[in-house]
C-alpha positions as a Markdown table, in Angstrom:
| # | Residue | x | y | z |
|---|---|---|---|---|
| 1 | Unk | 91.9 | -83.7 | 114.4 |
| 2 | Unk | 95.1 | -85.7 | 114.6 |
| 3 | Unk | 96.3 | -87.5 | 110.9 |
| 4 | Unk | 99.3 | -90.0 | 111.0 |
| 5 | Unk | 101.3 | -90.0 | 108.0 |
| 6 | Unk | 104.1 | -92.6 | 107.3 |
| 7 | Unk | 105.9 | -94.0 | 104.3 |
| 8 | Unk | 107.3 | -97.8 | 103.3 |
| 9 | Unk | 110.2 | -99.1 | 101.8 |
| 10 | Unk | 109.8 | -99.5 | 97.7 |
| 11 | Unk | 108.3 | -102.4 | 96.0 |
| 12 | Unk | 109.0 | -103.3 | 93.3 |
| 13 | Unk | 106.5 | -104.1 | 89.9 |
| 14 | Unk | 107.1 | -107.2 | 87.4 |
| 15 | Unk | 107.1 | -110.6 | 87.0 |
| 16 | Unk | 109.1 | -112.5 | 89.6 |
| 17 | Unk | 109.2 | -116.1 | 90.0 |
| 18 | Unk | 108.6 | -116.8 | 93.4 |
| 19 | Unk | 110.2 | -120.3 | 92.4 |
| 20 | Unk | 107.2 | -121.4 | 90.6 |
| 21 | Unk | 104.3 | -120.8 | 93.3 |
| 22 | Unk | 101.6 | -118.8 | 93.4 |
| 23 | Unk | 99.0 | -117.9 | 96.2 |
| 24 | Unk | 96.1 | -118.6 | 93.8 |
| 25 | Unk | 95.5 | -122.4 | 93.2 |
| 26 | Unk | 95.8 | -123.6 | 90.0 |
| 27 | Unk | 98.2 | -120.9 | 88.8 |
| 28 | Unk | 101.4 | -121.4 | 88.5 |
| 29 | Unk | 104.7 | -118.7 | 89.0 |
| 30 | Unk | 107.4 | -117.8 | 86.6 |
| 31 | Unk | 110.2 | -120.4 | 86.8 |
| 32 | Unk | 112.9 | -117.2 | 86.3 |
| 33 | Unk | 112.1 | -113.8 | 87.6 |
| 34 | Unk | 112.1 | -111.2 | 84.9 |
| 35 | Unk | 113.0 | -107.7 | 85.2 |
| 36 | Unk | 111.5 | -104.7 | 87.5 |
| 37 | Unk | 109.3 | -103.0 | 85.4 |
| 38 | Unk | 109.2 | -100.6 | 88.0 |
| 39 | Unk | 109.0 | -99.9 | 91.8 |
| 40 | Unk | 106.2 | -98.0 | 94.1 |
| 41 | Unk | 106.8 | -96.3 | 97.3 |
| 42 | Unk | 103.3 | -96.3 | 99.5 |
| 43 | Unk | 102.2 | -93.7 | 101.2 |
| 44 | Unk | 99.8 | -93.2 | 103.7 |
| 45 | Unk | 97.8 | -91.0 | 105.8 |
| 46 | Unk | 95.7 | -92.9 | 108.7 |
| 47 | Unk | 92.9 | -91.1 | 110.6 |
| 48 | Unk | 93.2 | -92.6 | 113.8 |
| 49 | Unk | 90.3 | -91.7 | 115.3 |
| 50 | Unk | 88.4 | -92.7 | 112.9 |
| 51 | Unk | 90.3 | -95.8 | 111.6 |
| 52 | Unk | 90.5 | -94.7 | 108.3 |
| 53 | Unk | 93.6 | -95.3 | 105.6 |
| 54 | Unk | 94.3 | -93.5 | 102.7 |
| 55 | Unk | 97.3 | -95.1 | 100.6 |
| 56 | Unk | 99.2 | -93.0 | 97.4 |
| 57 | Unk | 102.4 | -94.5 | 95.9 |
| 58 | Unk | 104.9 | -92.2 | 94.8 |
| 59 | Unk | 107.2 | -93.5 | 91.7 |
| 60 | Unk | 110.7 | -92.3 | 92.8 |
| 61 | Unk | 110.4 | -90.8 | 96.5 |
| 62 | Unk | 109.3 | -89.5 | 98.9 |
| 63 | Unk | 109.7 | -85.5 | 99.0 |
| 64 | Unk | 108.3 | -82.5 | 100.5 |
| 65 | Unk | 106.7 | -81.7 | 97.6 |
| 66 | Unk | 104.9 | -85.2 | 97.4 |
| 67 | Unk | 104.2 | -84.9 | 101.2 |
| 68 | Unk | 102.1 | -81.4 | 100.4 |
| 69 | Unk | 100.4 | -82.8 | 97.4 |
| 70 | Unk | 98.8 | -85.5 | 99.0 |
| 71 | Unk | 97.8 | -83.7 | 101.9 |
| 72 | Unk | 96.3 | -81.3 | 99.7 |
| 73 | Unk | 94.7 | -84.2 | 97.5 |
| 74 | Unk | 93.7 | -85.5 | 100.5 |
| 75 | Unk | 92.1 | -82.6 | 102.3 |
| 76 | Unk | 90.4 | -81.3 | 98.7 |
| 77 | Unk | 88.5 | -85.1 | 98.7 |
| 78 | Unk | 87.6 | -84.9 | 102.5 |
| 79 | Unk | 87.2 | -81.1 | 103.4 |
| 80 | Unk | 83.2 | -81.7 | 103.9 |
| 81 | Unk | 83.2 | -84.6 | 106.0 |
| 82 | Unk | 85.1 | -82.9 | 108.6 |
| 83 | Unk | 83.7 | -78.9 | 108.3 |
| 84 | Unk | 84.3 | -78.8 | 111.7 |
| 85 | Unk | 88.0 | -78.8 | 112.2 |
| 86 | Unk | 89.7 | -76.2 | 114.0 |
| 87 | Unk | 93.1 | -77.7 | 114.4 |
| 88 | Unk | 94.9 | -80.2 | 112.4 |
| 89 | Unk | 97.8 | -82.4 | 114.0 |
| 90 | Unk | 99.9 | -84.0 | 111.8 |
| 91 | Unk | 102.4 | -87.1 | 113.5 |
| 92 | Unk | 105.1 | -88.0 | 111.5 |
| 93 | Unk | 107.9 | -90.7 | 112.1 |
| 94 | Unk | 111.5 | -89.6 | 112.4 |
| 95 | Unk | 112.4 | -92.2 | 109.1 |
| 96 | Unk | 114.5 | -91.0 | 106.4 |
| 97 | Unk | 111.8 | -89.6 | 103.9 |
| 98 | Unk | 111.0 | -87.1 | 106.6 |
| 99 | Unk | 113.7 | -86.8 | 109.3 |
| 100 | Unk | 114.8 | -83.9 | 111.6 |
């Protein structure tokens, strides 16, 4: 089974003006944007095969350690639906969270 993981550049959390529009009618934006309260990194793991995503958000970064966690989250939640797996192949991208 081949799993693609890959992680995206922070967003940040609060209540930002967006000069006063919103995407839901009737509501309107903030006319100042306030401070972060905090920022996200996602995370993901896509199946490609089976065109599944699984998304995680880390609070600070990205690290080894996180890496293994969710893998092992991930496999713990999903072991049964694939009982059959031999080999796993994991494709990562050369970014900085997990360079060479």
């Amino acid at each position: 089974m081949r799993i693609s993981l890959d992680a995206k550049a922070s967003v940040n959390i609060g209540d930002f003006s967006r000069r006063g529009r919103s995407r839901i009618p009737g509501i309107t934006g903030y006319d100042h944007d306030f401070k972060i309260t905090s920022s996200l990194i996602p995370f993901g793991i896509l199946l490609p095969k089976h065109d599944d995503l699984f998304l995680y958000f880390a609070r600070n970064r990205i690290t080894s350690d996180f890496i293994v966690d969710v893998l092992i989250q991930w496999w713990e939640t999903n072991k049964e639906r694939f009982e059959k797996i031999k080999t796993l192949v994991i494709n990562l991208d050369n970014g900085h969270d997990c360079n060479s």
